[in-house]
C-alpha positions in Angstrom: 13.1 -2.3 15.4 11.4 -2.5 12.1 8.1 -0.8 11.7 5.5 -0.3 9.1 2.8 1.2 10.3 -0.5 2.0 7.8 -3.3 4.4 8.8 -5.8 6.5 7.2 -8.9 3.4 6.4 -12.1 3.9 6.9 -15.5 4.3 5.7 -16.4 5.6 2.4 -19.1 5.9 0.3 -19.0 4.3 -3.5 -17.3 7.0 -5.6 -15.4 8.9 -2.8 -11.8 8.7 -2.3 -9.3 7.8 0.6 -5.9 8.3 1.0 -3.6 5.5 3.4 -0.4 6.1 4.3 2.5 4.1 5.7 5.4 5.1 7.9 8.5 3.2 7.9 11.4 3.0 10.2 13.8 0.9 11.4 15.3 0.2 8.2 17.1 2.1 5.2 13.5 3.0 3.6 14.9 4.5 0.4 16.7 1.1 -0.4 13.3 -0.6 -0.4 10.7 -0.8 -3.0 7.1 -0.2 -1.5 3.6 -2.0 -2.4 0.5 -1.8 -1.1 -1.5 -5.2 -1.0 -5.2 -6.1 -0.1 -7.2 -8.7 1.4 -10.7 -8.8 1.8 -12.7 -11.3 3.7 -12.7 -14.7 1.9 -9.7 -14.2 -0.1 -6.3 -14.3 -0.5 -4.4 -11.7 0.0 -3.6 -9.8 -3.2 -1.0 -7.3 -5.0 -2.6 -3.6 -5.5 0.0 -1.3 -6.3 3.8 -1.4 -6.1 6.8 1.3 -6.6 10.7 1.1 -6.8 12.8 2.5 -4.2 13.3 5.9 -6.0 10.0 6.4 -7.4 10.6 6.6 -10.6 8.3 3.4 -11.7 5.0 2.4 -10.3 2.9 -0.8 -11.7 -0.1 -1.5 -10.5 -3.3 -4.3 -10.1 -5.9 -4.4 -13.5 -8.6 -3.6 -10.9 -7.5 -0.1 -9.5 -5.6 1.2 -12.6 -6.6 4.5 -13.2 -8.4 4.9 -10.2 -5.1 4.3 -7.4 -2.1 6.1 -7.2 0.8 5.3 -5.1 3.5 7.4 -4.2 6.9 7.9 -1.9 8.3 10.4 -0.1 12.1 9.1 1.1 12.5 11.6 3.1 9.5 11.3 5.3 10.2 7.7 5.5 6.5 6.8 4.3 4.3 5.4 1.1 1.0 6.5 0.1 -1.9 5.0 -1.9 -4.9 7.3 -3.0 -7.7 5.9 -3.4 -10.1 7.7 -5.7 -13.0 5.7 -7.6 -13.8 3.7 -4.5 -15.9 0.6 -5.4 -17.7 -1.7 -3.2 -15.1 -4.5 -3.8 -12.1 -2.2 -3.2 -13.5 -2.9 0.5 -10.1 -4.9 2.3 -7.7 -5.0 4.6 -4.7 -2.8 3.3 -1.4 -4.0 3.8 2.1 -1.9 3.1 4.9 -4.3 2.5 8.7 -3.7 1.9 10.8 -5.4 -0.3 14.7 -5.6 -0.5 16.7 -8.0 -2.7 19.6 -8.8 -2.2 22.3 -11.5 -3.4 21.4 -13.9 -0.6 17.4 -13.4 -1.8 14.9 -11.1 -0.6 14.1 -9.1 2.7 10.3 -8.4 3.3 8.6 -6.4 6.0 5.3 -6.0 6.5 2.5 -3.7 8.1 -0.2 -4.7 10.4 -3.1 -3.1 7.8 -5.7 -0.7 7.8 -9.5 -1.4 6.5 -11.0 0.5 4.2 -15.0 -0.2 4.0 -16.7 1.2 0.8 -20.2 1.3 1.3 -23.5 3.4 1.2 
């Protein structure tokens, strides 16, 4: 069955860096582009970084540009967000998400999170 499953939250202090991870299986992981969403207490859930299925292209939120870098590896089935920077607000749940579309419209799966808690 489909799984997406993020670890590699925790606790860090303002300026230190994290790195999350996501493994995918289940489904034809190379085919899907990969994003990385937050959500912290209060508020909706929102879009942090995404990249296409070969890696080639990588957008990503105002908020963590320059500080986040995501990154695939297709053959390890799995997505990566470092977290460098970290800021009190970057404090959320983390969320990996995959995206297909397809004629009939798209396909998402998504992970069960991992928190990441910035604080001194």
């Amino acid at each position: 069955q489909v799984q997406l499953v993020e670890s590699g939250g925790g606790l860090a202090q303002p300026g230190g860096s994290l790195r999350l991870s996501c493994a995918a299986s289940g489904f034809t992981f190379s085919n899907y582009a990969m994003s990385w969403y937050r959500q912290a207490p209060g508020k909706e859930r929102e879009l942090v970084a995404v990249i296409t299925s070969a890696g080639g292209n990588t957008r990503y939120a105002d908020s963590v540009k320059g500080r986040f870098t995501i990154s695939r590896d297709n053959v390890k089935n799995s997505v990566y967000l470092q977290l460098n920077s970290l800021k009190p607000e970057d404090t959320a749940v983390y969320y990996c998400k995959a995206r297909l579309l397809t004629v009939q419209g798209t396909q998402d799966y998504w992970g069960q999170g991992t928190q990441v808690t910035v604080s001194s």
